[in-house]
C-alpha positions in Angstrom: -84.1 219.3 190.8 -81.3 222.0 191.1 -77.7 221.2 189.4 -76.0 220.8 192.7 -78.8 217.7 193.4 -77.9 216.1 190.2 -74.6 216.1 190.8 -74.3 214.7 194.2 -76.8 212.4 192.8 -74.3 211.4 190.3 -71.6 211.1 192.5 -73.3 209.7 195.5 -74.4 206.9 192.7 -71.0 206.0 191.9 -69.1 205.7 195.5 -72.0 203.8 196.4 -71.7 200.9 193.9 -70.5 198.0 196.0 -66.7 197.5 195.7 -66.5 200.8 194.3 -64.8 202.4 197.6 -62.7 199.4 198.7 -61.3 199.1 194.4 -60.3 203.4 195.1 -58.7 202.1 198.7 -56.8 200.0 197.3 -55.3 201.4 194.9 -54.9 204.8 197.0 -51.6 202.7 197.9 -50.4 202.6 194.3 -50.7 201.4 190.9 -52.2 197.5 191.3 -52.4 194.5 188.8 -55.7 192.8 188.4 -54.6 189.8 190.4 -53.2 191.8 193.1 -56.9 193.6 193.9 -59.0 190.5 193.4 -56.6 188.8 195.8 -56.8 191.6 198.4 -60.5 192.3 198.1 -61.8 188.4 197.5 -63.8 189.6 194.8 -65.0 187.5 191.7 -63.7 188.8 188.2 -66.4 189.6 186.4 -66.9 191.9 189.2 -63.9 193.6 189.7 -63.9 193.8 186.0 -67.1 195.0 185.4 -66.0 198.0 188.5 -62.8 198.6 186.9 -64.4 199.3 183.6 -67.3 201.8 185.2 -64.2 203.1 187.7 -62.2 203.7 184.0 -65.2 205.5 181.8 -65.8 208.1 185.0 -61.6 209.2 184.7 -61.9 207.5 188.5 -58.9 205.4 187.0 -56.8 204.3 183.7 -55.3 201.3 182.5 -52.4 201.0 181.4 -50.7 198.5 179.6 -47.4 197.5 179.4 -45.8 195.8 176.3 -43.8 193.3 177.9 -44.3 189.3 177.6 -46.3 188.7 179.2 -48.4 192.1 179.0 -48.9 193.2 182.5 -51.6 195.5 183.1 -52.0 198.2 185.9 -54.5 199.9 187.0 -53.9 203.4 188.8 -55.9 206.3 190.3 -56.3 209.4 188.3 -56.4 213.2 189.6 -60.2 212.3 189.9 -59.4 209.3 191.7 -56.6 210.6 194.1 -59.5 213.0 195.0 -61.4 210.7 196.7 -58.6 209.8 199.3 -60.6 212.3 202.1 -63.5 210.5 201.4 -62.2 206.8 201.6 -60.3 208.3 204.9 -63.2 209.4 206.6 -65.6 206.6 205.7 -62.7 204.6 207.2 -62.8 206.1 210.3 -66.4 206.2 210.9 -66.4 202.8 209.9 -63.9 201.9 212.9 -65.7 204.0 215.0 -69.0 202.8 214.7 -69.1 199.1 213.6 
């Protein structure tokens, strides 16, 4: 298998986890709080949290925490992340066109 097929492999992997694409639209919008995307996307926490963590060790996102009582935590796009904007844009539009 050639690099470029391991890549795309790789990648294709990752936006392909469910929630993965719908986490990266959300947040697309700006930095969001943990409650704020599981509201939104009506996902359980262990999920969201379990995404957020893989979405954190690809560089998709960081967390960042702010020492204030109480803490508040956001989570925000990266570079990487902001990179997937054409991606999430046209899966949105095919999606609207075709279902």
């Amino acid at each position: 298998m050639s690099k470029l097929c391991q890549k795309f492999e790789q990648a294709s992997s990752l936006i392909g986890k469910r929630w993965v694409n719908m986490i990266v639209y959300e947040l697309l919008s700006g930095p969001k709080r943990f409650n704020q995307l599981q509201d939104q996307l009506e996902i359980s926490a262990k999920m969201l949290s379990e995404r957020l963590s893989l979405l954190e060790e690809e560089g998709v996102l960081i967390r960042r925490v702010y020492p204030e009582t109480p803490i508040r935590i956001e989570y925000e796009l990266t570079e990487k992340g902001q990179s997937l904007k054409p991606i999430v844009e046209a899966l949105t539009m095919w999606s609207q066109a075709w279902y």
